[in-house]
C-alpha positions in Angstrom: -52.2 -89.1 23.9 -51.4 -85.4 23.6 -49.3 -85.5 26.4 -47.3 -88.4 24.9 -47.1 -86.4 21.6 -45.6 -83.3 23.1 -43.1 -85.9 24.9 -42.2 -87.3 21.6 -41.8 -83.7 19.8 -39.8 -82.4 22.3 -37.4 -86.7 22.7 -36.7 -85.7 18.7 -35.5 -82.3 19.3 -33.2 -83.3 22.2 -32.2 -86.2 20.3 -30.8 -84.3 17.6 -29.3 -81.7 19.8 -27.9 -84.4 22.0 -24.9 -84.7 19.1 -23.6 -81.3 20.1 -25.4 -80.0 22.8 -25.7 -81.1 26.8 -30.0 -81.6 26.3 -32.4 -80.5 27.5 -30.8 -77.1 25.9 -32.0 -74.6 28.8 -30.3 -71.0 27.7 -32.8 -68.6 27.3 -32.0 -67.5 23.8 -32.5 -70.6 22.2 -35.6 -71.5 24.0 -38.2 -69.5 21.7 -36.5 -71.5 18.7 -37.1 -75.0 20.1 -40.5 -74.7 21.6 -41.2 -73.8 18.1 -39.7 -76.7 16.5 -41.1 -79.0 19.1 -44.3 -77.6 18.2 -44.3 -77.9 14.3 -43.0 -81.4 15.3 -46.2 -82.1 17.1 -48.5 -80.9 14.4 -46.9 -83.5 12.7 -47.8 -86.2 15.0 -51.1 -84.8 16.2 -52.5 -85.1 12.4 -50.9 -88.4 12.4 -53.0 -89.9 15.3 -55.7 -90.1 13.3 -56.3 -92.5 11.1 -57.2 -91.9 7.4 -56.5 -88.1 7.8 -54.0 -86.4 5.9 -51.2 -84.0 7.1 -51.8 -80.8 5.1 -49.0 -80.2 3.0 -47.7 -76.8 4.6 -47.0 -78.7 7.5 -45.5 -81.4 6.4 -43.5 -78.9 4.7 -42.3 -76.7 7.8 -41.5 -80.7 9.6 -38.8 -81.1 6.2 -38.0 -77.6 7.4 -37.6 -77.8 11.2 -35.5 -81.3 10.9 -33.2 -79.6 8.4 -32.6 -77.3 11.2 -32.5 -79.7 13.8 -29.6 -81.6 11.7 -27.8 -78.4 11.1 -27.9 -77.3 14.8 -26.5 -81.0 15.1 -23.5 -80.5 12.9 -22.8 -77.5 14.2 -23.7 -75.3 11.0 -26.5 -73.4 13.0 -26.1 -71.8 16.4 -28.7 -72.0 19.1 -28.2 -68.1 20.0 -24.5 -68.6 21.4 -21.4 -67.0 19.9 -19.5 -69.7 18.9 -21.0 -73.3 18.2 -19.6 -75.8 20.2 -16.8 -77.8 18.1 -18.2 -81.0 19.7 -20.6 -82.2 22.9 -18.0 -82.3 26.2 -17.2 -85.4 26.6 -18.7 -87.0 29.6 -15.8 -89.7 30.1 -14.2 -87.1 31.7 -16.4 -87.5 34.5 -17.3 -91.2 34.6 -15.3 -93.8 37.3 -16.1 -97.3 36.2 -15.8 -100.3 38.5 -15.7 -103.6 38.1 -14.5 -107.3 38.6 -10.6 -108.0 37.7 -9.9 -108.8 34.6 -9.9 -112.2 33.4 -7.2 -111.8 31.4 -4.0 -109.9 31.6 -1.4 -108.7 29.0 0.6 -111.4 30.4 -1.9 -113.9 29.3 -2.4 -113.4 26.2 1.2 -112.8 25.1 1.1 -116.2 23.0 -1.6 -114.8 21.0 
């Protein structure tokens, strides 16, 4: 169970990243700052496993917190330690070769449409 917790802490963190950032994010600067987010995000889920029991409300506060971050480092208004944020996540067309069947259809056969 914990080891499925820490797996979904740390799926959330990359997920949000993912928008701007090539995940899993492994500069050493930033490190520090997302073991602690995956962290808080696990307290999160670890009071959550059991049923009946409450989160306490300082964490659920620093979760509101740490996914405020998360969507900032997202949308590029907080830096991960570099000097510039990235504008956008490189594209990964550029690297992609696709194959498949011919084409049904043409241009050609679809010029009455």
């Amino acid at each position: 169970v914990v080891d499925a917790d820490i797996a979904a802490a740390e799926a959330e963190v990359d997920g949000h990243l993912a928008q701007r950032y090539a995940v899993p994010v492994t500069a050493a600067g930033a490190l520090p700052l997302l073991k602690h987010w995956a962290l808080t995000l696990l307290e999160d889920l670890a009071y959550g496993a059991i049923p009946g029991r409450e989160v306490p409300k300082h964490i659920t506060a620093r979760v509101e917190a740490v996914r405020k971050q998360l969507a900032s480092a997202a949308e590029g208004k907080l830096s991960l330690g570099a000097a510039t944020v990235p504008d956008e996540r490189p594209a990964a067309a550029e690297n992609l070769l696709v194959d498949g069947a011919a084409p049904e259809f043409q241009r050609s056969d679809l010029e009455a449409w």
